[in-house]
C-alpha positions in Angstrom: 84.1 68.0 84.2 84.0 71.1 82.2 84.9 75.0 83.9 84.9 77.9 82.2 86.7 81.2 82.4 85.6 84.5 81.1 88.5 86.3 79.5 89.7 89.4 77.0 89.3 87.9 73.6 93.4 88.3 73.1 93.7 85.8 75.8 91.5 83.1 75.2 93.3 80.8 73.0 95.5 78.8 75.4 95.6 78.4 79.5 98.0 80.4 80.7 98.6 82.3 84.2 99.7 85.6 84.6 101.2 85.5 88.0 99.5 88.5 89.5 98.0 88.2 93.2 94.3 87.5 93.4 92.4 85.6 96.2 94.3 82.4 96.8 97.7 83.3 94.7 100.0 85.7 95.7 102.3 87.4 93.1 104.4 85.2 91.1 102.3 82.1 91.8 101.1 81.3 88.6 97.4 80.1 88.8 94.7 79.8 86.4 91.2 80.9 87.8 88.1 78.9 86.7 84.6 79.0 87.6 82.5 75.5 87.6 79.3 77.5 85.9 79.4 80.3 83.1 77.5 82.4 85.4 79.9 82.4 88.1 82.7 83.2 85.9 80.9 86.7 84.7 79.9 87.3 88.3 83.5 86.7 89.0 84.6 89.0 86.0 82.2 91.8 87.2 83.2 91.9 90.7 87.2 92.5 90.1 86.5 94.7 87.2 84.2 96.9 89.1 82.1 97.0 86.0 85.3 98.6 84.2 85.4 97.7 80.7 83.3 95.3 80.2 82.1 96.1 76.9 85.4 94.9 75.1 85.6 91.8 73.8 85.5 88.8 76.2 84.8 84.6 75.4 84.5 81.9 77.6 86.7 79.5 77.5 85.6 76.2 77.6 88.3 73.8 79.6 87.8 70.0 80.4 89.4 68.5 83.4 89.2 64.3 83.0 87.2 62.8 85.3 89.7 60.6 86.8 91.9 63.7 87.6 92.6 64.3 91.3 91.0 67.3 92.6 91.5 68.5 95.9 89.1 70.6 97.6 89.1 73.3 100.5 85.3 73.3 102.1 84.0 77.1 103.7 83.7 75.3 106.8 87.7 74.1 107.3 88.1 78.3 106.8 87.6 81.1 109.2 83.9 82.2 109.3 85.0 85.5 107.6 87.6 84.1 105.3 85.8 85.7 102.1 86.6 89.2 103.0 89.4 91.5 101.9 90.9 90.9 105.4 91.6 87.5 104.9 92.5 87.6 101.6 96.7 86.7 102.9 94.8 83.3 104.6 93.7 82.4 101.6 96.8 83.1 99.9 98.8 81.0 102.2 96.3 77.9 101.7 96.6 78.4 97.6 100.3 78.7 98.0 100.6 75.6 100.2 98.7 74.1 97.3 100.9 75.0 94.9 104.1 74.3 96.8 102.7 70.7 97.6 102.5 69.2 94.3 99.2 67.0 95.7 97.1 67.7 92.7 96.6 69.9 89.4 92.9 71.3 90.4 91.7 72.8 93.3 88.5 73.3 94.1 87.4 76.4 96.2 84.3 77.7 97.5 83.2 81.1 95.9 83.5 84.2 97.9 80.8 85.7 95.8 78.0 83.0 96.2 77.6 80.0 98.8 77.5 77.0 97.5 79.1 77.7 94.5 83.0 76.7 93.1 85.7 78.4 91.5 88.6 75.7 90.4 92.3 76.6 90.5 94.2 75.1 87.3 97.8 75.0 88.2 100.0 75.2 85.3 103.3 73.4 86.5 101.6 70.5 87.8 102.7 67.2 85.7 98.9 66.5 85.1 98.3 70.0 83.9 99.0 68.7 80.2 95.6 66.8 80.7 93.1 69.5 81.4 92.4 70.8 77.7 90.9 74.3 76.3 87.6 72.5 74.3 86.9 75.7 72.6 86.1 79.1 73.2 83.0 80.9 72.4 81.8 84.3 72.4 81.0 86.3 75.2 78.6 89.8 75.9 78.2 91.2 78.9 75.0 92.9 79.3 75.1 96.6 79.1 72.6 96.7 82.1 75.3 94.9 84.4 76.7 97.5 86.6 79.4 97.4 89.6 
């Protein structure tokens, strides 16, 4: 399965967390964020920039996870009706943390709080199976100047 995460050029050329709090990581749990489509992952990159700089430069990264690697999923129904609001963000943070603590698996699969039906994949770097899931390339990426917050 291929992902893809929309990044600053300067940090596109290896997968690597930065341990800063988003939706289901709290600070200091390193997590990499990935979206399953390219569209999702600039949806994704407009939403928490507020439409702040994106005319730097940005690529996607291009990542592979193997087929036959274990991903775990969480599905919108097993979380509170509300769970993709600011309010719940701690829930959410608990579940990724659990996640992380567990071990069970080196990909997880969550539903998008930006679009139903769609998935965002966690990549977490410590995980023993992490050194399977590979960056395939990177490739150039514009965000449209019409694309506003």
């Amino acid at each position: 399965m291929l992902v893809y995460r929309i990044t600053k050029a300067i940090y596109a050329d290896r997968l690597v967390a930065s341990g800063g709090a988003a939706r289901w990581n709290s600070r200091g749990q390193f997590v990499i964020y990935t979206a399953a489509t390219r569209a999702l992952a600039c949806l994704e990159n407009v939403v928490h920039r507020s439409g702040e700089g994106l005319l730097e430069s940005f690529r996607v990264m291009v990542i592979e996870v193997p087929d036959e690697l274990f991903i775990e999923t969480i599905a919108a129904d097993s979380l509170p009706a509300d769970w993709f609001t600011f309010q719940q963000y701690d829930t959410c943070q608990r579940i990724g943390g659990e996640w992380l603590r567990s071990g069970r698996s080196a990909v997880l699969g969550v539903p998008s709080a930006i679009i139903a039906n769609e998935w965002n994949y966690l990549l977490n770097p410590a995980h023993l199976s992490f050194s399977q899931i590979q960056l395939v390339r990177t490739e150039p990426f514009l965000f449209a100047p019409r694309i506003k917050s």
